[in-house]
C-alpha positions in Angstrom: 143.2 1.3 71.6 145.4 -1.5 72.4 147.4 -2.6 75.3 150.3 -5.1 75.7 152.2 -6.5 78.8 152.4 -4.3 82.1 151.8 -0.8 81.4 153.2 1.8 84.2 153.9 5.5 84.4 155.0 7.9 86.8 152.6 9.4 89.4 153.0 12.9 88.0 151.4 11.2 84.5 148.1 10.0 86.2 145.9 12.5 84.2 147.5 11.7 80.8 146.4 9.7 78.0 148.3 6.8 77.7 149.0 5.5 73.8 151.6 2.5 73.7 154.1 3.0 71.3 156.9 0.0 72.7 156.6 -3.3 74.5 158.8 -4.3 77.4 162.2 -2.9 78.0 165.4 -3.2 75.8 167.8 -3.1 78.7 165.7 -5.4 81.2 168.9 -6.5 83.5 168.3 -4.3 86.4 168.4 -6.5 89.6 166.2 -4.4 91.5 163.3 -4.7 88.4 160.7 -7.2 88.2 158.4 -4.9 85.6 159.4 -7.4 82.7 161.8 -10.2 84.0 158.9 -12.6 82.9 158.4 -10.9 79.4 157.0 -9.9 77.2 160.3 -9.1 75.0 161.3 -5.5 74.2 159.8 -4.2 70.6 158.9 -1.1 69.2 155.0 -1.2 67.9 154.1 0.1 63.9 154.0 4.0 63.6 151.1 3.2 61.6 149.5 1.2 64.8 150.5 4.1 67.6 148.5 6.9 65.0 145.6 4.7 65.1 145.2 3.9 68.8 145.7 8.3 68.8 143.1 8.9 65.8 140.6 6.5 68.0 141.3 8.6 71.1 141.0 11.5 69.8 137.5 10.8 68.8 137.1 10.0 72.6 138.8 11.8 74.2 140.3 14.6 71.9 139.3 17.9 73.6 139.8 16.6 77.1 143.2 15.6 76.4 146.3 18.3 77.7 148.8 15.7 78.4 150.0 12.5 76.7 152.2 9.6 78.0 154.0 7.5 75.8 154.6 4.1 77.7 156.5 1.2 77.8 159.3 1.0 79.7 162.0 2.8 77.5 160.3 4.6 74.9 163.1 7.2 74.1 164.7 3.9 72.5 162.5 4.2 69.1 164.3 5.3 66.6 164.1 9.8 66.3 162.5 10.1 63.3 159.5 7.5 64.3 159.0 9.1 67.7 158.7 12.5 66.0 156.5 11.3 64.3 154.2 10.2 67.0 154.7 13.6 68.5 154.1 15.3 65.8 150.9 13.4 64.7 149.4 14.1 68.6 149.5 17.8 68.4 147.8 17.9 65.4 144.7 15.5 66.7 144.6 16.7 70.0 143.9 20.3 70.4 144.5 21.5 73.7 148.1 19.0 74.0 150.6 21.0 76.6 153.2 18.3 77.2 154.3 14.7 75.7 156.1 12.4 77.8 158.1 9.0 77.6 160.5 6.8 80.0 163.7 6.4 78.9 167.0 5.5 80.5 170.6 7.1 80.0 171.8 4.6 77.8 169.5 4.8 75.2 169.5 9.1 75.5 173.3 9.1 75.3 173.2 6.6 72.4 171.1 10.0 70.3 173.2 12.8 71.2 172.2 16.5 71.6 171.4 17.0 67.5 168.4 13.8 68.0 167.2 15.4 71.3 166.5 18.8 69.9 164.4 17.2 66.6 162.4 15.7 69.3 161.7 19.0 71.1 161.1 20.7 67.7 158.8 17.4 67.4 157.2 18.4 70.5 158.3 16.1 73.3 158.2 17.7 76.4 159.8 15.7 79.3 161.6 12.4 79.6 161.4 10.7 83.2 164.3 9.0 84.1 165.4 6.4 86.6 169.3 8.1 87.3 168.7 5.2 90.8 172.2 6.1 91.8 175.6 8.3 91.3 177.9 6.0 92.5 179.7 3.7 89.7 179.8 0.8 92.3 176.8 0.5 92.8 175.4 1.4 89.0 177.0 -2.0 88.4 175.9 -4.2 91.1 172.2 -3.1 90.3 173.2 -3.7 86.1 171.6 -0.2 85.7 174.0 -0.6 82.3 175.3 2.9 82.6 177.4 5.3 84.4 178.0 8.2 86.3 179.9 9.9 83.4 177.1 9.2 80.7 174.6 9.9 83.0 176.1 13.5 83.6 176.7 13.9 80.1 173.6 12.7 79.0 171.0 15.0 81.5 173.4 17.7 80.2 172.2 17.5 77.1 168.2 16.7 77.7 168.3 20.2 79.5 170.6 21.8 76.8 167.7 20.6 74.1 165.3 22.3 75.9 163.5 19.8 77.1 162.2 18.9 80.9 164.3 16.1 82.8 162.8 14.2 85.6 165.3 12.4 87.7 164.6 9.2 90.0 167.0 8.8 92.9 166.7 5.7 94.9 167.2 5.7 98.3 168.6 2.8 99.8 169.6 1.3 96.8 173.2 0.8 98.2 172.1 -0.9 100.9 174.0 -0.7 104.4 177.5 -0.8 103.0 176.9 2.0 99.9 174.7 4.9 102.0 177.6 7.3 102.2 179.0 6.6 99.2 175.2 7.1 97.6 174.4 9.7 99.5 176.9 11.6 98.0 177.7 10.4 94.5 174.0 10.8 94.0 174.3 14.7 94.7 177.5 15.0 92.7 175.5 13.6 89.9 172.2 15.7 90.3 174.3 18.9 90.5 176.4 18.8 87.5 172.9 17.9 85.9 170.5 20.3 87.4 167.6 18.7 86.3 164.2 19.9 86.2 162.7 17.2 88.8 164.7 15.0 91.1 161.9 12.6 92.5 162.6 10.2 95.4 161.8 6.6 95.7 163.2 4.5 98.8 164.2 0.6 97.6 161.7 -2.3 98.4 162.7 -5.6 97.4 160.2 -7.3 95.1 159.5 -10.7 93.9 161.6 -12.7 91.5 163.9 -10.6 90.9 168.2 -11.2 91.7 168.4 -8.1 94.3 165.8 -10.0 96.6 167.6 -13.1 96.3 170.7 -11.1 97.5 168.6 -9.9 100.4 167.6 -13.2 101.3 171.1 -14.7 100.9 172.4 -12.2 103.2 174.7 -10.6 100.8 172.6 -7.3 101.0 171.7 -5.4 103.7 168.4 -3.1 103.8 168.5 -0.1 105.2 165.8 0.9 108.3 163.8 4.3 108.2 166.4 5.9 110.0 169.1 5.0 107.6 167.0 6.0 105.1 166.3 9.1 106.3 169.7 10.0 107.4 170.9 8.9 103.9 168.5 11.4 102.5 169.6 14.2 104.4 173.1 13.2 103.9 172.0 13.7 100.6 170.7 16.6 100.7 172.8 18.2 102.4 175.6 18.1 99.4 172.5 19.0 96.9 172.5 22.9 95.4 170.9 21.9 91.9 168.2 24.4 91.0 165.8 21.6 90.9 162.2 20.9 92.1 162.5 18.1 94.6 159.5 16.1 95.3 158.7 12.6 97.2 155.7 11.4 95.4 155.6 7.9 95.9 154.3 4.9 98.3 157.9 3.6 99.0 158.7 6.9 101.1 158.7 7.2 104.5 157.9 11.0 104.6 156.8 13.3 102.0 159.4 15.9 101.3 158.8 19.0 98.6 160.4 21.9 97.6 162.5 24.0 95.6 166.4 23.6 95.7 168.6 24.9 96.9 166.0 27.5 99.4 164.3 24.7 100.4 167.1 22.9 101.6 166.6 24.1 105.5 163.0 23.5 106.0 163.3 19.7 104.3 166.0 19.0 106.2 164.5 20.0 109.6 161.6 18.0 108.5 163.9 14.6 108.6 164.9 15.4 112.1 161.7 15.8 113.1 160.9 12.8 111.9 164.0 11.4 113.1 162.9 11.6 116.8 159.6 8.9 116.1 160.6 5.6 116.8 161.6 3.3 113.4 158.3 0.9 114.5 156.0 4.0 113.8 156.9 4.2 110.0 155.5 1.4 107.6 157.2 -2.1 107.5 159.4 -3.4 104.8 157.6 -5.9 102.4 158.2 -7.2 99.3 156.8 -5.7 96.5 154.5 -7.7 93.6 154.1 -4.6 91.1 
């Protein structure tokens, strides 16, 4: 099997098999991103090439194997018909295959409509994970997340109208000190009209050589503290009634919240008050990132 430039996936994916089908990320402007700023370039690798790296897993690894993730950074971008492929050829290697997974960001799932999305459920893909970061236009284009609220609504809407499962990754912080509200809010406008399967938490850290830390350092962002943060999030909340699984499962979060919305919503939101009364100095320190 072959490997190529940084290779990440989500938490939830740590059991999966990982077969690289693209390189890189064909978007690659988002300030807060330092995954590929350095390279290597965005391509797609040979059908031919991802079957192979499969075949010779599946002679490894074949029965073990109930759950495949597709990395890079954006693989929803390959064109339908090639990723059905892919998902096609796994399920008939790999015998005891429950779910297929890739990243992929609005853009590029707008761009393929509802007709595309449903050939790749009938393909077999199970879930996209998505980085939504934000609701609010503003900020959407301060961060170059080269979408918007509209196509992101739209777009969800159609992943779950396919039949397909939707993780969502909401950024806390991510408006910095001037944007909370406005996040706080547009964020849960956005998740709502979606309802999507997952919405997953991450709070912002800054990491290296990338333009939003440069802001930081200039002075033309403000970080928020833990209490912001966690006021943000139950500010948040608060506005949320999506029938969603919300989870926290990540380093960059100050507390670990879980549950299922909207009947969770009063036990997770007593949980930030607690936390609320321990002083900020008791939660971990902001730092800047190098992965």
């Amino acid at each position: 099997m072959h490997y190529e430039g940084p290779i990440y996936r989500p938490p939830s994916e740590a059991d999966s098999l990982l077969i690289q089908a693209t390189v890189g990320c064909p978007h690659n402007k988002c300030t807060f991103c330092m995954v590929y700023k350095n390279g290597p370039p965005f391509k797609v690798l040979p059908v031919a090439a991802i079957c192979k790296d499969m075949e010779q897993a599946a002679q490894e690894y074949g029965a073990k194997v109930s759950t495949l993730f597709f990395p890079a950074g954006n693989t929803i971008a390959m064109k339908t018909k090639d990723l059905c492929t892919i998902c096609e050829h796994a399920y008939q290697l790999f015998p005891k295959l429950e779910r297929i997974t890739v990243y992929g960001s609005f853009q590029y799932i707008h761009a393929k409509g509802l007709e595309e999305l449903q050939q790749l459920v009938h393909a077999g893909l199970t879930r996209i994970h998505v980085g939504l970061e934000s609701g609010d236009d503003e900020i959407l284009r301060r961060i170059c997340k080269g979408t918007n609220s509209t196509q992101q609504i739209e777009a969800g809407q159609w992943v779950m109208r396919a039949g397909m499962e939707l993780s969502l990754y909401a950024m806390l912080g991510i408006g910095g000190k001037e944007r909370t509200m406005q996040h706080a809010a547009a964020t849960a406008k956005v998740l709502d009209a979606i309802e999507p399967t997952f919405i997953r938490l991450r709070t912002f850290l800054p990491k290296k050589d990338t333009p939003l830390l440069e802001d930081i350092l200039n002075h033309k962002f403000s970080m928020l503290g833990p209490h912001e943060v966690l006021l943000e999030t139950k500010k948040m909340l608060e506005q949320l009634n999506a029938s969603s699984l919300l989870t926290s499962d990540h380093y960059t979060n100050y507390i670990n919240l879980e549950g299922k919305l909207p009947s969770a919503k009063p036990l997770l939101i007593n949980q930030i008050d607690q936390a609320l009364q321990r002083a900020e100095t008791t939660f971990r320190p902001v730092y800047i990132g190098n992965q």
